[in-house]
GUTORDO-526495 format. One record per residue (C-alpha): residue in one letter; x, y, z. Coordinates in steps of 0.25 Angstrom, whole numbers, plus 5000, padded with zeros to 4 digits. Example, Ala and Ser with C-alpha at 12.3 -4.5 7.8 and 13.67 -1.06 7.14 Angstrom:
<atoms>
A504949825031 S505549965029 
</atoms>
This chain:
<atoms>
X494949235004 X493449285000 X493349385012 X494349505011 X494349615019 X495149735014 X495649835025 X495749975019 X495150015007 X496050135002 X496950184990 X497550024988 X496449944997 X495249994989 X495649934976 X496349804982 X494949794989 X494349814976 X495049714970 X494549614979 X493149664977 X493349654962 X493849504965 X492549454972 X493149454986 X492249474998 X492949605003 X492749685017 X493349825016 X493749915029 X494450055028 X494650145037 X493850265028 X492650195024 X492150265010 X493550205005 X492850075005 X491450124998 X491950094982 X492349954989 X490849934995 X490249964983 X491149854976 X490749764986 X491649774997 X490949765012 X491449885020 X491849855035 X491849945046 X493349885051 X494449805049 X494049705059 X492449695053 X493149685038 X494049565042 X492949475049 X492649385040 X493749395029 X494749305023 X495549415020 X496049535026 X496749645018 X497249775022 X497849885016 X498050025024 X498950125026 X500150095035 X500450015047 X499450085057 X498250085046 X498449925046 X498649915061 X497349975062 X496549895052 X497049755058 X497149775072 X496249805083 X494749755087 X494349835073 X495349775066 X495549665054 X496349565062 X495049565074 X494249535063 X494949445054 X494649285055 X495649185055 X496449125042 X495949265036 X497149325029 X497749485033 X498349545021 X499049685025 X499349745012 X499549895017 X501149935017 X501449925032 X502649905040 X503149755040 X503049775055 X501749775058 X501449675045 X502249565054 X501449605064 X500049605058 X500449465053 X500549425069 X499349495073 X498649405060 X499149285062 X498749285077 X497349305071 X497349165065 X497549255050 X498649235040 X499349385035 X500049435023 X500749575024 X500249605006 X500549735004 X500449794989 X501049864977 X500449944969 X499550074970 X498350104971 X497850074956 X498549934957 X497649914970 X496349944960 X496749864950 X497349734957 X498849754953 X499449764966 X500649684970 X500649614984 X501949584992 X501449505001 X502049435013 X501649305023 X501349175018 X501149115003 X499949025010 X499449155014 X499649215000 X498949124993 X497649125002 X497549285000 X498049274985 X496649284978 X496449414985 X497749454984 X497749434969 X496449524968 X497349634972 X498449624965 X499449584952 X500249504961 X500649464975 X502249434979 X502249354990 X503749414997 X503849345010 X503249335023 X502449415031 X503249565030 X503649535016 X502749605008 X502749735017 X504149755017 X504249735002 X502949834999 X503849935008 X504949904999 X504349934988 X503650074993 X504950114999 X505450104984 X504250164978 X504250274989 X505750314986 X505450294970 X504450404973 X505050504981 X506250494972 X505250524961 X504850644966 X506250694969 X506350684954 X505150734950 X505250864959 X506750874952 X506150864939 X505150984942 X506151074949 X507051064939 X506151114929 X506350984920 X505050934911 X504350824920 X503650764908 X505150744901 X505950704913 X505050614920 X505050514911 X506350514909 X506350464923 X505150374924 X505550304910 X507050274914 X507750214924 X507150284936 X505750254928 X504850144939 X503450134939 X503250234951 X504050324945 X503250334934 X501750334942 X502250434952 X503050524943 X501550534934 X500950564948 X502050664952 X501950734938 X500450754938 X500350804952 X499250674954 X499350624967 X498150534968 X498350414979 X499150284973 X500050284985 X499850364997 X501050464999 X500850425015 X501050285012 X502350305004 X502950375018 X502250275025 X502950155019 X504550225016 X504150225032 X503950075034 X504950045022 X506050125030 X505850045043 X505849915038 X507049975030 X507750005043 X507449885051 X508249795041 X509349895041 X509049955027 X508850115029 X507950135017 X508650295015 X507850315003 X506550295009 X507150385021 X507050505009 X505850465001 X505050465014 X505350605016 X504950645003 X503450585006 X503550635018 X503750785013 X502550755005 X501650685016 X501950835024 X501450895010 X500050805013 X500350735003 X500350615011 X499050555005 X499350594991 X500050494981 X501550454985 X501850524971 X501550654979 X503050654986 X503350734975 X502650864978 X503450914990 X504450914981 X504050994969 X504451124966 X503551234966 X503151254952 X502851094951 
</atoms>
């Protein structure tokens, strides 16, 4: 697993890329805004023109965009990864997708002669810099072991849940929790502030007892200081409370508190707040004098 090619260079791809830099893997880089990919060519990283031109040739064949449709678009079609991927190279989708089109990814991989992990991530996009990721990865452990160096590079751990669809329905799991942690947050924080109370005496009362988590600690910071800076696309947090809620209701589990955080974000994505930090739910919220 020398060749890697890395499929979208952005807040979380460009340091797991740089991580593979650092590591002395021969690494290809494609994103669909080229100057994303410039700090990566001056580290050494070769810069393709597409998906398809990135995957000739590699071992390995990582992607890490957006939502369903982004990754649709980077693997399929004449330009896309799977054209150009050799066979017994291994496809790593670690993006936060829907396990319905992961299942069928793994179909469209395996008819290519390649084997498929669905690897999405925990962790922000400081844990991406500095190699402290989490992967939950699904598909096989032979699978697993072949991409581990690479994997390893990128991460402080790697928990192998299940088969193929495993690890993206636990990765949805987890934001679902961390997206209604959030919007909670910012119910409490916007009550804190109407109500006139001192946020720098009340909040720790919250973040240090039993409500205390670390998110609840790094967004409230965030919501305090106004600081919106990108960790975790606000868009992305909708984005995958909507997945979360459909595999929620195909198993029979209505997920009702998804239902209400994803209308929080959404009152914030109609603020245009969509590409701010997630921690930016709070703002519609506030009160005037906040």
């Amino acid at each position: 697993m020398n060749s890697i090619a890395f499929l979208g260079v952005g807040t979380m791809g460009g340091g797991m890329a740089a991580r593979l830099v650092g590591a002395g893997f021969t690494v290809t880089v494609w994103n669909r805004h080229p100057f994303r990919a410039q700090t990566l060519a001056e580290r050494g990283a070769r810069v393709a023109a597409s998906p398809r031109e990135a995957a000739t040739g590699a071992d390995l064949i990582i992607s890490m965009v957006a939502d369903d449709a982004a990754s649709r678009a980077v693997w399929l079609g004449p330009d896309g990864a799977i054209a150009g991927a050799q066979r017994d190279a291994i496809l790593v989708e670690s993006s936060t997708l829907s396990p319905e089109w992961i299942l069928e990814l793994d179909k469209l991989a395996r008819a290519r002669g390649c084997a498929f992990l669905d690897a999405p991530v925990t962790g922000s996009r400081t844990h991406a810099a500095a190699g402290e990721l989490l992967f939950l990865v699904g598909g096989s452990a032979a699978t697993i072991e072949r991409a581990r160096p690479a994997l390893e590079a990128m991460s402080r751990g790697i928990v192998h849940v299940g088969p193929t669809g495993s690890g993206a329905r636990l990765k949805l799991i987890n934001n679902f929790l961390c997206g209604v942690q959030a919007a909670a947050l910012a119910e409490a924080v916007a009550l804190i502030e109407r109500l006139g109370l001192d946020y720098a005496k009340a909040f720790p009362v919250l973040a240090d007892g039993a409500p205390g988590s670390p998110l609840v600690k790094a967004v409230g910071a965030r919501m305090a200081a106004h600081e919106y800076a990108v960790n975790f696309a606000l868009a992305l947090m909708h984005k995958d409370l909507t997945y979360a809620m459909a595999e929620g209701a195909r198993v029979g589990v209505p997920l009702r508190t998804a239902e209400t955080a994803r209308a929080l974000f959404a009152e914030a994505i109609n603020a245009r707040l969509g590409d701010a930090d997630f921690s930016a739910v709070v703002e519609p919220l506030r009160g005037p004098t906040s």
